[in-house]
SEMIBA-411550 format. One record per residue: residue in three letters; y, z, x of N, C-alpha, C in turn. Coordinates in pm, whole numbers, plus 50000, padded with zeros to 5 digits. Example, Ala and Ser with C-alpha at 12.3 -4.5 7.8 and 13.67 -1.06 7.14 Angstrom:
ALA494315078051319495505078051230496705078051320 SER497755070851285498945071451367500035078751290 
//
This chain:
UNK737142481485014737722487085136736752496585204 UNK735662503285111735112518785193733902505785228 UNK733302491785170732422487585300732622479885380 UNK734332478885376735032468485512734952483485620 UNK735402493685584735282503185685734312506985740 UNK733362508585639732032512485673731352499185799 UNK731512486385779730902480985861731702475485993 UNK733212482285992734082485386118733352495786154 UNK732802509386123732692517386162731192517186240 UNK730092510686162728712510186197728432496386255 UNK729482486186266729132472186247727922467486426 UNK727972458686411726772455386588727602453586680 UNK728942449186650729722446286792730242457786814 UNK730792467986720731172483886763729872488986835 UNK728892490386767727492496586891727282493086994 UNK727942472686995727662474287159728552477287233 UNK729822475687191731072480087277730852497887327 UNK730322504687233730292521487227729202522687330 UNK727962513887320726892513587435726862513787568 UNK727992498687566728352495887666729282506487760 UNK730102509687682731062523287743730812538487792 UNK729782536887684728702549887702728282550187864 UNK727142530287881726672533587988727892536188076 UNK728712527788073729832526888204730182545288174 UNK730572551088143730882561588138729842571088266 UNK728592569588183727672581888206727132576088415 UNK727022559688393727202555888520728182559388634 UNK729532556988587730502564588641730742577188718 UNK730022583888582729892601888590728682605188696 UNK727782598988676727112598688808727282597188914 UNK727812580488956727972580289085729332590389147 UNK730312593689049731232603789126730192610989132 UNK729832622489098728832631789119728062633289240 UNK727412620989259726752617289369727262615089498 UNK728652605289500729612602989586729902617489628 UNK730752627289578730992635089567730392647189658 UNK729062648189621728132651489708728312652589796 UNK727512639089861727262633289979728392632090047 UNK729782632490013730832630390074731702645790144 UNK731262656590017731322668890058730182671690207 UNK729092668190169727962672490264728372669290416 UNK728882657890411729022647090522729942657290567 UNK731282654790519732092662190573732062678590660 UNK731092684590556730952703290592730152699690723 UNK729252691490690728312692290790728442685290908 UNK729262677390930730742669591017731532684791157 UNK732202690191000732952704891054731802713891108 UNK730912715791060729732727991119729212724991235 UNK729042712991200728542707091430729332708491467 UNK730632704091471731352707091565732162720591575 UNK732122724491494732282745391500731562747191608 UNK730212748591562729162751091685728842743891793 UNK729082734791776728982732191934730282733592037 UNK731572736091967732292737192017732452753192069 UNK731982763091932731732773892022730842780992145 UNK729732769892106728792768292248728802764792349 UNK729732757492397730002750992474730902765492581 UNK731912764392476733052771992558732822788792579 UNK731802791392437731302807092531730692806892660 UNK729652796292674728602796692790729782792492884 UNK730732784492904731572781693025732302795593049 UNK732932803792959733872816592999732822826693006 UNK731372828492954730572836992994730172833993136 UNK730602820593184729622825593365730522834493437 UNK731972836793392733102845193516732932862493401 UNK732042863393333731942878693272731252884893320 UNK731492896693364730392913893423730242918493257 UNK728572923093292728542932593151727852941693226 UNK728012952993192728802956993074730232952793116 UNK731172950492958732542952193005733082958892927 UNK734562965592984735772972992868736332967292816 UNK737122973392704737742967392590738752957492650 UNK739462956992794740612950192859739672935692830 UNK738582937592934737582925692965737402916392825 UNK736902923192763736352918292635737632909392519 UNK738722919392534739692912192516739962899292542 UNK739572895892649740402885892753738982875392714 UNK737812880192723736812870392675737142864492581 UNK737452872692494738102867892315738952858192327 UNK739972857092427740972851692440740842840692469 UNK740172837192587739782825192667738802817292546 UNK737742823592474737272813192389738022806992293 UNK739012816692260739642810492113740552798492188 UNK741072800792309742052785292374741252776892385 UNK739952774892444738912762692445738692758092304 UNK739142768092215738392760792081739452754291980 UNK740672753392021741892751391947742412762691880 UNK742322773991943742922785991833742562793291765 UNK741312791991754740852798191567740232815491654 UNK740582818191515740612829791555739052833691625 UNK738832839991720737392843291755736832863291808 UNK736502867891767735852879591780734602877591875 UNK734972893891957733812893592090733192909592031 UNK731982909592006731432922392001730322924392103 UNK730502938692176729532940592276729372956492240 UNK727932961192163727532972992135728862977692011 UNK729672986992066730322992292003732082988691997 UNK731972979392163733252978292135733602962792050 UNK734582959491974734882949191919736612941591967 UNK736192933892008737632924092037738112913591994 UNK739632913191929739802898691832740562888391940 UNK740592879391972741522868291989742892871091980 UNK743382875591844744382874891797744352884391679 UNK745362893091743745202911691693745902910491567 UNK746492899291470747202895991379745932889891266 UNK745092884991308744422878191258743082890591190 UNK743202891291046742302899190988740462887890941 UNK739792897291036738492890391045737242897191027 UNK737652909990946736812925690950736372914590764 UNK737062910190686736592905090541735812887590551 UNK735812883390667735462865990682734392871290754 UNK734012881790816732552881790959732052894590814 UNK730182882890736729982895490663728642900990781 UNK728082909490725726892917890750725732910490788 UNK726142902890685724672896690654724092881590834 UNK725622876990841725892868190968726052877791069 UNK726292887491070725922899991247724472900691224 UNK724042903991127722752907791137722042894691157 UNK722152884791122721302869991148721602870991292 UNK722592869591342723272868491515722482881191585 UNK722562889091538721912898091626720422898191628 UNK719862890791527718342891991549717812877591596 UNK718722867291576718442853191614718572845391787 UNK718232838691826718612835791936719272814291931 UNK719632815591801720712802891807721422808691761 UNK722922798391732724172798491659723632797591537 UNK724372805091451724492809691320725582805791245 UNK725482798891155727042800491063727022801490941 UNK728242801590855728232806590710729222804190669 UNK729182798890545730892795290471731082799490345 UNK732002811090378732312820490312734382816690215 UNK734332823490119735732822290072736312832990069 UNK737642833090123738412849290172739932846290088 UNK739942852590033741652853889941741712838889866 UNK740452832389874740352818389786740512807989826 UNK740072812689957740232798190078738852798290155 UNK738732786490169737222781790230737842787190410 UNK736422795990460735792796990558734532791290634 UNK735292787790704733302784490773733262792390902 UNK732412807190952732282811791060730962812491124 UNK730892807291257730232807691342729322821491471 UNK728712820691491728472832091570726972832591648 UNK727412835291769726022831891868725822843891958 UNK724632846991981724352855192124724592851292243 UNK724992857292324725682854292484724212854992573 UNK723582847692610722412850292702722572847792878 UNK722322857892924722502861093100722052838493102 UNK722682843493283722492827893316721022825593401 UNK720422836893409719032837493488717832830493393 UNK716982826093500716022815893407715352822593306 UNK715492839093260714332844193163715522839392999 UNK716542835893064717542836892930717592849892819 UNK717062861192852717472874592823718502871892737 UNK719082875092644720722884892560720742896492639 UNK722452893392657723202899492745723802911792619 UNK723582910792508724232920292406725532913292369 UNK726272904492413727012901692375727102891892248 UNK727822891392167728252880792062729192880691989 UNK729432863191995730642859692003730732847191831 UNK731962853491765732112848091659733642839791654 UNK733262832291575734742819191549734712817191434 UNK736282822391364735982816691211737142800091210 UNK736452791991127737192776591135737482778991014 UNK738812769290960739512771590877738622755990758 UNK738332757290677737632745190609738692741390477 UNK740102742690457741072739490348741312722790378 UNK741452718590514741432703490535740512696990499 UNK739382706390478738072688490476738092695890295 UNK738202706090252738362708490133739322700190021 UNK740392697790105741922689790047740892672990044 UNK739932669090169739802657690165738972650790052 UNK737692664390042737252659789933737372658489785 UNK738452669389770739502668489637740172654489599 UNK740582648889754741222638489713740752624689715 UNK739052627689774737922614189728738182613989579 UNK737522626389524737372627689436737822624989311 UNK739162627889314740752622889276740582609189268 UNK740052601789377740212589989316739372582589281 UNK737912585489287736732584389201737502585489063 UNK737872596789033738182596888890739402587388817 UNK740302582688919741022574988893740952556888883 UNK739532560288926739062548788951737862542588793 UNK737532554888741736552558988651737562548688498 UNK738732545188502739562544388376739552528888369 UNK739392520888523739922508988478738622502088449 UNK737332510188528736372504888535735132507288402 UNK736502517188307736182517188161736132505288070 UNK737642505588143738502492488029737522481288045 UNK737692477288179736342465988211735032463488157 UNK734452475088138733022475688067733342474087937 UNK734702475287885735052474987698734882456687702 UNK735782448987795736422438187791734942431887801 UNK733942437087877732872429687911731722428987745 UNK731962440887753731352445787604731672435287490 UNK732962434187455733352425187397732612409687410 UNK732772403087526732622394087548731352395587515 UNK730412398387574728692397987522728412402387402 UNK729252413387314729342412687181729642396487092 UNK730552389987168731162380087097730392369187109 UNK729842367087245728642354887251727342361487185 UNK726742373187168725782373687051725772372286882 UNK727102381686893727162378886738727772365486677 UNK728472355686801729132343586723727942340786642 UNK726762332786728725782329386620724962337586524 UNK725202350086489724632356286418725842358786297 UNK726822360686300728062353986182727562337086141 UNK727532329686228727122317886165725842316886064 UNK724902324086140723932324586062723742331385949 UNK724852339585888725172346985812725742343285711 UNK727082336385762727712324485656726422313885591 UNK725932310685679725052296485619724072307385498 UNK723462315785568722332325885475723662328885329 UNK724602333385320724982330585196725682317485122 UNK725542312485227725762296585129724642291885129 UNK723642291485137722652288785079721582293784940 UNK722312312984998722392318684842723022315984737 UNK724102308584744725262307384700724782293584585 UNK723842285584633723582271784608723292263484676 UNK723892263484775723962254984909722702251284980 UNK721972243084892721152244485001720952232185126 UNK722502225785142722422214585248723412222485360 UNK722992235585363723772250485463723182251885583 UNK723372248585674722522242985815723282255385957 UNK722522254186055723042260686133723062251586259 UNK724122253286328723612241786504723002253786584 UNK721782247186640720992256186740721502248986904 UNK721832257186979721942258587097721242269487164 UNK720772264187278719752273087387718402277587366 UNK718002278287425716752287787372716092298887404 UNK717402306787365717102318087341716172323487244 UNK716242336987201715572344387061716392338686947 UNK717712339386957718852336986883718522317286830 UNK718152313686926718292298386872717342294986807 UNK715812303386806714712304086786714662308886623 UNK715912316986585715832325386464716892311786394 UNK717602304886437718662293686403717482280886348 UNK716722277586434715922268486398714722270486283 UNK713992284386317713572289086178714252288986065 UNK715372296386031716142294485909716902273885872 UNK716902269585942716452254785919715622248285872 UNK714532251485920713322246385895713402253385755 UNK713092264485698713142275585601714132265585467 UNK715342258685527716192258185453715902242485411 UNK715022234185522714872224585433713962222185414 UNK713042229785373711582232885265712152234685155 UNK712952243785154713462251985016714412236084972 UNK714962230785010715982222784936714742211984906 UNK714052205385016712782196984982712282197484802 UNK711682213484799711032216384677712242217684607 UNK713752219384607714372221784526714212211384425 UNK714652197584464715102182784483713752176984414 UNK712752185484438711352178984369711572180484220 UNK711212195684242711772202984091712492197683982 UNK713632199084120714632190684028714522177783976 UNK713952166184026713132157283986712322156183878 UNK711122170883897710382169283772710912172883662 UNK711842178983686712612187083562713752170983490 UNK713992167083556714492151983524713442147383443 UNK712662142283520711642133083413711712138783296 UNK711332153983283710662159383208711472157883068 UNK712572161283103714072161382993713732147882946 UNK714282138683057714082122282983713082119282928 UNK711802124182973710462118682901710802122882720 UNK711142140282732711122146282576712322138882536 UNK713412134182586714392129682497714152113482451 UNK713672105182532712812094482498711892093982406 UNK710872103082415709842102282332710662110782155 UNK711412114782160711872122282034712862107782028 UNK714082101182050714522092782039713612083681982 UNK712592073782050711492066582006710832071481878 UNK711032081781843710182088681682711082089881581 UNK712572084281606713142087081506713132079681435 UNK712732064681481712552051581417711822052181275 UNK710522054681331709312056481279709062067181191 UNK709842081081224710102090981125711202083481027 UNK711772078681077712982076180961711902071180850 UNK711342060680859710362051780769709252060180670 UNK708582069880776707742078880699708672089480598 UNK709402092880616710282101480540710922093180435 UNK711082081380446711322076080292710042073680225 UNK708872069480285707562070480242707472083280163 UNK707292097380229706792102880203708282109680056 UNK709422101880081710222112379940709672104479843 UNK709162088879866709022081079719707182085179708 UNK706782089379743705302095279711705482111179715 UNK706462119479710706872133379599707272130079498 UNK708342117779497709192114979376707732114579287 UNK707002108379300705912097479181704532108079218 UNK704762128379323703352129679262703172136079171 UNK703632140579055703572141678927702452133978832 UNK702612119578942701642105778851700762108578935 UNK700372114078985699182112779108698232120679050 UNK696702115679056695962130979022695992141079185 UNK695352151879055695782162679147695772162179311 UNK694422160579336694072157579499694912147479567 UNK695862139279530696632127679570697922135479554 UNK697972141279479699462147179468699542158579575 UNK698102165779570698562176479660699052172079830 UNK698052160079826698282154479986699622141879979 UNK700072146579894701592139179918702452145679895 UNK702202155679851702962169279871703132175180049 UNK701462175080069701852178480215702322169880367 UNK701962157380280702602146980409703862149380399 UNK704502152780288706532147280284706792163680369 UNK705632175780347706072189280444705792183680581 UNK705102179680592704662177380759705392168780824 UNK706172154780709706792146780762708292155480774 UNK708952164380704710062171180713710142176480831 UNK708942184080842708392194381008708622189881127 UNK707882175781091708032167481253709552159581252 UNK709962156881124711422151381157712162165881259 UNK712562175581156713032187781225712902187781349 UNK711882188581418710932195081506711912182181657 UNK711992166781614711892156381676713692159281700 UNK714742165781613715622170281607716182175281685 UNK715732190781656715662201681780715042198881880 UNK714022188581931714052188582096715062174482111 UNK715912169682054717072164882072718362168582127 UNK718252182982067719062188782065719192195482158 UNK717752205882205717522216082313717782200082458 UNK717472192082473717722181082546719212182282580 UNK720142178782467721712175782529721802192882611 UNK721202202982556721712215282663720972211782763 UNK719742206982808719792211982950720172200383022 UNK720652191982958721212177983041722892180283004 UNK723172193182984724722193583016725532186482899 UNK725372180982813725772173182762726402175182640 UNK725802191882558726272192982471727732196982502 UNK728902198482357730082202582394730612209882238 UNK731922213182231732372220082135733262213082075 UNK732962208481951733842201581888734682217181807 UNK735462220281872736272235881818737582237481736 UNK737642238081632738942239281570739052254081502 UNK740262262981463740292273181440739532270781268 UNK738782285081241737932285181118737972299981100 UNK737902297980963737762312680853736332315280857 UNK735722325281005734302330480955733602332980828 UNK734532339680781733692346080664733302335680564 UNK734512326880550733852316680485732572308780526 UNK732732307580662731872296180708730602303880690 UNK730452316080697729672326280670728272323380524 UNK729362322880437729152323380267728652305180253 UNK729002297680320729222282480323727932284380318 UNK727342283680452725862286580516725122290480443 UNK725002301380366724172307280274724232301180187 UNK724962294080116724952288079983723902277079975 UNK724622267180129724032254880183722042257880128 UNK721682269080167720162269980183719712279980065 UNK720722278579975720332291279835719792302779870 UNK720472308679969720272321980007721132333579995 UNK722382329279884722902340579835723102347779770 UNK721642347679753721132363179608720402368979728 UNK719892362379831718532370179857718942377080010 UNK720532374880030721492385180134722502390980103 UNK722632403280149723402408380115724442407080198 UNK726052404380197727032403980310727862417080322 UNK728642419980417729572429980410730602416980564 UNK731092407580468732592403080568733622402780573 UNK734122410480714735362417180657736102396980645 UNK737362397980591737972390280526739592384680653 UNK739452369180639740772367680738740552365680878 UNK739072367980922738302362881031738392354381083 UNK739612348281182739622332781217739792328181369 UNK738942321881411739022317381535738592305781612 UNK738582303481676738262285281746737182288881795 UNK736032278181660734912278381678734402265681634 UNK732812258381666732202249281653731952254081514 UNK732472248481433732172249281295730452251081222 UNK729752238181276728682231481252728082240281364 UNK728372243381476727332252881527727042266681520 UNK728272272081477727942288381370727262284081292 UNK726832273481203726272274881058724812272281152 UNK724852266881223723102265181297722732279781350 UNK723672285081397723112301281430723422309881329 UNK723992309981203723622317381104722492313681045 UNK722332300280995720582294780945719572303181042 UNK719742303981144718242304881212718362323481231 UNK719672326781239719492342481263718772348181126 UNK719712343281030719012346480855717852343480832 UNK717702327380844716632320480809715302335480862 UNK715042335980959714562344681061714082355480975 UNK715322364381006715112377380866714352375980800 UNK715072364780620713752361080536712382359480547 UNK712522351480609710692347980682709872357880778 UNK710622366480805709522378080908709982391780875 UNK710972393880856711212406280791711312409680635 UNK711752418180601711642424780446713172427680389 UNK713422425480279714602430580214714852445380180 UNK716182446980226717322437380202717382435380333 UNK717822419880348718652418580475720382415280449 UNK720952418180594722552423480514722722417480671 UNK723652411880613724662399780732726172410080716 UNK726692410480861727832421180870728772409980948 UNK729802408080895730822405081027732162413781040 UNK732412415381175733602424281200733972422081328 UNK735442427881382736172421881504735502435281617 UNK735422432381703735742445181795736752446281912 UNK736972452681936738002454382100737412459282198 UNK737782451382269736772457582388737562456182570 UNK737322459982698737922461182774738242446082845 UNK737522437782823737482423482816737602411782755 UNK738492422682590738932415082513738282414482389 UNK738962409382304738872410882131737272399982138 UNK736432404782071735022399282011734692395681893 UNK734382389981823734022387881678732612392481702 UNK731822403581588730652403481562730082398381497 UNK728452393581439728372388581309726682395381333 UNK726352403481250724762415281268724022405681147 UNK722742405481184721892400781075721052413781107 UNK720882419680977719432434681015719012430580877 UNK717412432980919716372437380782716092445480809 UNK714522449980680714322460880695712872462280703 UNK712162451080812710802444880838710052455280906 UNK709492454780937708762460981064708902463781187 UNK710102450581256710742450681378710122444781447 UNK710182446781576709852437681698709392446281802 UNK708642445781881708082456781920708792449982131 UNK708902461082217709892457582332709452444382370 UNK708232440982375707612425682473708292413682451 UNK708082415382287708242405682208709902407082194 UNK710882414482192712502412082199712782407382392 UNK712072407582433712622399882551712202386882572 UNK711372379482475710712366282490711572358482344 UNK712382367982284712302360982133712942348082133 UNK713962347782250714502332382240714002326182367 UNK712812326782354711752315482468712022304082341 UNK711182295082438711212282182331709592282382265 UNK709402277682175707992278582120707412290282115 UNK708532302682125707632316382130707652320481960 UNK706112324681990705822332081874705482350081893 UNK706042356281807705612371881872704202372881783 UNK703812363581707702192366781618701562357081679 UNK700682353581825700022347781815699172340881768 UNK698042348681650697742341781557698402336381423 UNK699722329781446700152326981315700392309681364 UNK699922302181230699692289781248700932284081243 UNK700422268581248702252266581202702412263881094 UNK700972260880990701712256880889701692272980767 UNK701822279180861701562295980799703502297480803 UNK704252293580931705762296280903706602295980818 UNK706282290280697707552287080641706512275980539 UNK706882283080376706252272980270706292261180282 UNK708302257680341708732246580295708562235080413 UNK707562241080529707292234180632708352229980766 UNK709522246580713710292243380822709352254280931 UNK709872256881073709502260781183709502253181272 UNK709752250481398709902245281503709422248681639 UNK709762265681615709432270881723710662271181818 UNK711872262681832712972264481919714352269281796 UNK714412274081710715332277481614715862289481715 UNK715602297781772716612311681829716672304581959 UNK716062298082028716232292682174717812281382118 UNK717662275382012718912267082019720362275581962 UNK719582286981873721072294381876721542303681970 UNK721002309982094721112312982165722102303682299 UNK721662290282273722752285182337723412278182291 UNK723952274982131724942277482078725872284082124 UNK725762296782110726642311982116727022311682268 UNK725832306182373726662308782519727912295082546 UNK727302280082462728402272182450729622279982428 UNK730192288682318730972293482275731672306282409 UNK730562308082505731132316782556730652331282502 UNK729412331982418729292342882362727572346082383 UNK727182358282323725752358882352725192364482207 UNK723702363082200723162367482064722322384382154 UNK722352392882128721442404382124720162409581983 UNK719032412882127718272419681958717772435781985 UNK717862439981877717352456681867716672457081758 UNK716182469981787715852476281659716372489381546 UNK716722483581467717702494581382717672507581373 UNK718922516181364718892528481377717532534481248 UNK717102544381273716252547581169716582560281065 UNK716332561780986716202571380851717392575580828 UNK718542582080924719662581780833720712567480834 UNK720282557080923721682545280898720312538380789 UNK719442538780830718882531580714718892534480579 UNK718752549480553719262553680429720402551280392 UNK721872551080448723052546580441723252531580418 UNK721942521680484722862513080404721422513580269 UNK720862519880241720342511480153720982520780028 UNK721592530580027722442538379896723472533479967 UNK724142519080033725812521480007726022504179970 UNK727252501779963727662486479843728242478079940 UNK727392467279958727952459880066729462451680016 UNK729972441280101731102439380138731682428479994 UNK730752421679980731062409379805730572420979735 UNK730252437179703730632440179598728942440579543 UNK727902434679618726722439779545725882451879598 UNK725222460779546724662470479534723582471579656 UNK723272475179752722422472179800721172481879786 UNK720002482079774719062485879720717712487479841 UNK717512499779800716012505379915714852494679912 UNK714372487280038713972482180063712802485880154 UNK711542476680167710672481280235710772490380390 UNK710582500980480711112506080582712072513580585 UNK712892511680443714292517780459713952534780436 UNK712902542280393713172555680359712472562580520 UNK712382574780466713002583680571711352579680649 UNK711522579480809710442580880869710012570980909 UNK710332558980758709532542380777710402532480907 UNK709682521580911710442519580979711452505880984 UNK712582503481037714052497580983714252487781042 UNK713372474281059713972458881072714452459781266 UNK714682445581240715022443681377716692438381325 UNK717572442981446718752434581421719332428381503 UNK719772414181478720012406981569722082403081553 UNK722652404981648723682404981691724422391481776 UNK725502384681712726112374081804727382376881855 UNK727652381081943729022380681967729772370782049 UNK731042366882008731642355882026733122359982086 UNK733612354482186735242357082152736162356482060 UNK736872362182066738022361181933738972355682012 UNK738572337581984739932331482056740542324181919 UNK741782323781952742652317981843743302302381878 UNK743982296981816744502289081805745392281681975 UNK746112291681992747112290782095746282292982204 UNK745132302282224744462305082338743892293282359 UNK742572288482241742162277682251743002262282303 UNK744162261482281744622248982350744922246982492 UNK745172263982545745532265482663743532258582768 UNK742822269082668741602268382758741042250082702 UNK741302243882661741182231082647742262221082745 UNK743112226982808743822216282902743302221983025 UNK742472234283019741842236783159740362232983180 UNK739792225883089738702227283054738162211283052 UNK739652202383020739502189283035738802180183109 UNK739322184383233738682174183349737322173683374 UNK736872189883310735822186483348734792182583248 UNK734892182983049734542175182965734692162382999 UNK735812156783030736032142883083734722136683154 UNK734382145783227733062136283314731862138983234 UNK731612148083163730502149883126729642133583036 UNK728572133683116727492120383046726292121282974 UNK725952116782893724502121782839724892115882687 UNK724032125082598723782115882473724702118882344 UNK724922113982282726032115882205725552122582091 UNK726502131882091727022145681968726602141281858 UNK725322148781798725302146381638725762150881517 UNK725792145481435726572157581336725432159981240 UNK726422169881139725422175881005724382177781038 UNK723382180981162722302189981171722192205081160 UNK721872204681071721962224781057721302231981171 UNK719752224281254719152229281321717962238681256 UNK716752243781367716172250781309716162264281242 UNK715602264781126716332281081080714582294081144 UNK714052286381214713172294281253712882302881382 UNK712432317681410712562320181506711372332881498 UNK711152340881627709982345081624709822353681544 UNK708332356181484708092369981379708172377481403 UNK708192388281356708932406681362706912411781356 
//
């Protein structure tokens, strides 16, 4: 949910819608601004010409019937006559000292400042100024009276008009007003537009998005349709092209990886013939080398190892074959670990030379025959590269994903050093480079794929093998003073004291499915065993018990 929000909140079509609105906004906010202006300007400056020229007009017409000097009666009456030519407004006549209003009601001593007598009295045009009186717009006017003789002299007289400016004030309030009312729909519009150019960019960039994870996904026949040619169709046709290179080489691969399987399962098939034959050769020339002199006996001693080796060997890439051709499966019925445990060890006379601790009553639906192939090769392993004691553990665990069966193989070798525990179930890996092959194992087992095939054993099962290296000096001291699980003694072994160092241990864990679980996951599991094709299930192969050195 917090990165469904997160990419509502940051996503590309929110930035452009917010962009888009932004501009329309800040565009908006401008041109009112501007409108605004120019619409104020127009207007004042509309009212100010005609202030003045209207007071110009009509002083110079009622100044040709004036005597100056005149008395306050006169001056009066001047006042009077201009303010009727001008529609009313109030107008003031000053000559020296005396002052006369229009209209003796009309207060004009706070609208006429200082600063406009003094411009009027030193100027020889009309003057004006727009002033605010009790919070109302003024605009007042005011001119010198000049004789009518050609020197145009000032007569001393001047004559002021204040105009009332609340009408063109109301007008531009109510441009304005609707600039701003106008500002909301032409929001919505830029959202709706936003959208739309959001929706024709990102359609194909969702498409191309879907296909980019289905092609992660597996997919690689995940295509996109290119239209236009744009940038957008340009990035559509690249990831095409991109996508069928990649499936091209997939399909090759996959090809060589075909042969490759069939070639090794062919060529090991084709050797079993021929091994079969040498392997009775070589048991009836052990049986009889006793009669052999020495040098004849010894080399029929080592043909029946070499012929065992390469049988094995022709086996296990039989085997590693049905896994990567899908083919292997689980022949699974519920089983008593611990037994199958003890079975195993007996099978290969290895139960003096391990020690067990299993707990008892251990039972679950498992490949019978393929636990005993990943106990051979986990043990087998131990013996041959590590040091005694080695001690096989099985026990249940619980866990948040459900009940596990464990089963620990630890010695008490030298260990495995980090390189070499992340390669150990390669196939043909050895962690001693220089160790030969016929250095592995007296009896001429080794293979080289013994942990690569129990490794996928255990994932058949649904389970995995892990490797470490054992706790040191006090679990190692613990187990080597404590009594494993059948009751024998277990005894200090090479690594085990304080300081030295404590084996590698290797770990399988499996589900703990039972009986009832198992039938359920077998009618879900059917259809698709049903199709499975490839080579048929062998039995009684123990598999290799070999795997890399410590």
């Amino acid at each position: 949910m917090r990165g469904r929000s997160r990419r509502l909140v940051g996503g590309l079509r929110t930035r452009l819608v917010v962009t888009f609105v932004l501009a329309t906004l800040i565009s908006a906010a401008t041109a009112t601004a501007l409108a605004y202006r120019d619409a104020r300007t127009a207007v004042l400056q509309r009212a100010q010409s005609a202030a003045v020229s209207d007071l110009r007009e009509r002083a110079t017409a009622v100044a040709a019937d004036f005597d100056v000097p005149p008395d306050q009666r006169s001056l009066s009456r001047f006042a009077a006559r201009v303010s009727e030519g001008i529609g009313s407004r109030p107008v003031v006549a000053r000559y020296q000292d005396l002052v006369a209003v229009s209209d003796a009601r009309a207060e004009t001593a706070g609208r006429i400042t200082a600063e406009l007598r003094a411009a009027v009295r030193a100027g020889e045009q009309a003057q004006f100024q727009r002033v605010v009186w009790r919070g109302e717009p003024y605009l007042v006017v005011g001119m010198p009276v000049r004789y009518a003789d050609g020197d145009r002299r000032t007569s001393g007289l001047e004559v002021f008009a204040v105009a009332d400016l609340r009408a063109e004030r109301d007008d531009t309030a109510a441009l304005l007003d609707s600039v701003r009312a106008g500002i909301v729909p032409v929001v919505v519009l830029a959202a709706l537009l936003a959208l739309l150019a959001a929706g024709t960019v990102l359609r194909p960039v969702r498409k191309l998005g879907r296909a980019t994870r289905g092609l992660a996904a597996g997919d690689l026949g995940s295509r996109v349709a290119v239209r236009g040619h744009d940038e957008l169709a340009d990035l559509a046709r690249t990831f095409n092209e991109t996508a069928d290179a990649l499936q091209a080489s997939d399909a090759e691969l996959r090809e060589q990886e075909a042969k490759a399987r069939r070639f090794v399962a062919d060529v090991s098939h084709e050797l079993r013939t021929p091994l079969a034959a040498m392997t009775m050769v070589a048991t009836v020339l052990e049986e009889d080398a006793d009669q052999l002199p020495p040098d004849a006996a010894r080399a029929a001693r080592t043909v029946g190892a070499e012929t065992a080796r390469l049988s094995r060997l022709v086996e296990d890439l039989m085997e590693i074959s049905r896994f990567d051709a899908k083919a292997a499966h689980l022949n699974a019925a519920e089983t008593d670990l611990a037994e199958t445990v003890r079975a195993a060890l007996a099978l290969r006379g290895w139960t003096d030379r391990v020690h067990t601790r299993l707990d008892e009553g251990v039972r679950a639906v498992v490949d019978r025959r393929r636990v005993d192939v990943i106990v051979a090769n986990l043990v087998g392993n131990a013996l041959r590269h590590g040091a005694p004691p080695v001690i096989v553990t099985l026990a249940t665990d619980g866990a948040a994903d459900g009940e596990w069966v464990t089963l620990t193989v630890a010695d008490h070798g030298p260990g495995l050093p980090p390189r070499a525990r992340e390669r150990v179930f390669d196939r043909f890996y050895k962690a001693d480079a220089a160790r030969t092959r016929g250095a592995a194992d007296a009896s001429g087992q080794g293979s080289g794929l013994g942990m690569a095939i129990a490794l996928e054993n255990a994932r058949l099962h649904g389970g995995t093998i892990e490797v470490a290296d054992a706790p040191d000096t006090a679990a190692g001291a613990d187990r080597a003073d404590g009594v494993d699980g059948a009751g024998v003694a277990v005894g200090v072994g090479r690594g085990a004291g304080v300081g030295g160092p404590c084996g590698a241990v290797f770990t399988l864990r499996l589900p703990l499915r039972r009986a009832a679980d198992a039938e359920q996951t077998e009618e879900t599991e059917r259809p698709s065993d049903a199709g499975r094709t490839g080579y048929t299930e062998r039995t009684g192969h123990a598999g290799s018990t070999e795997g890399a050195a410590e």
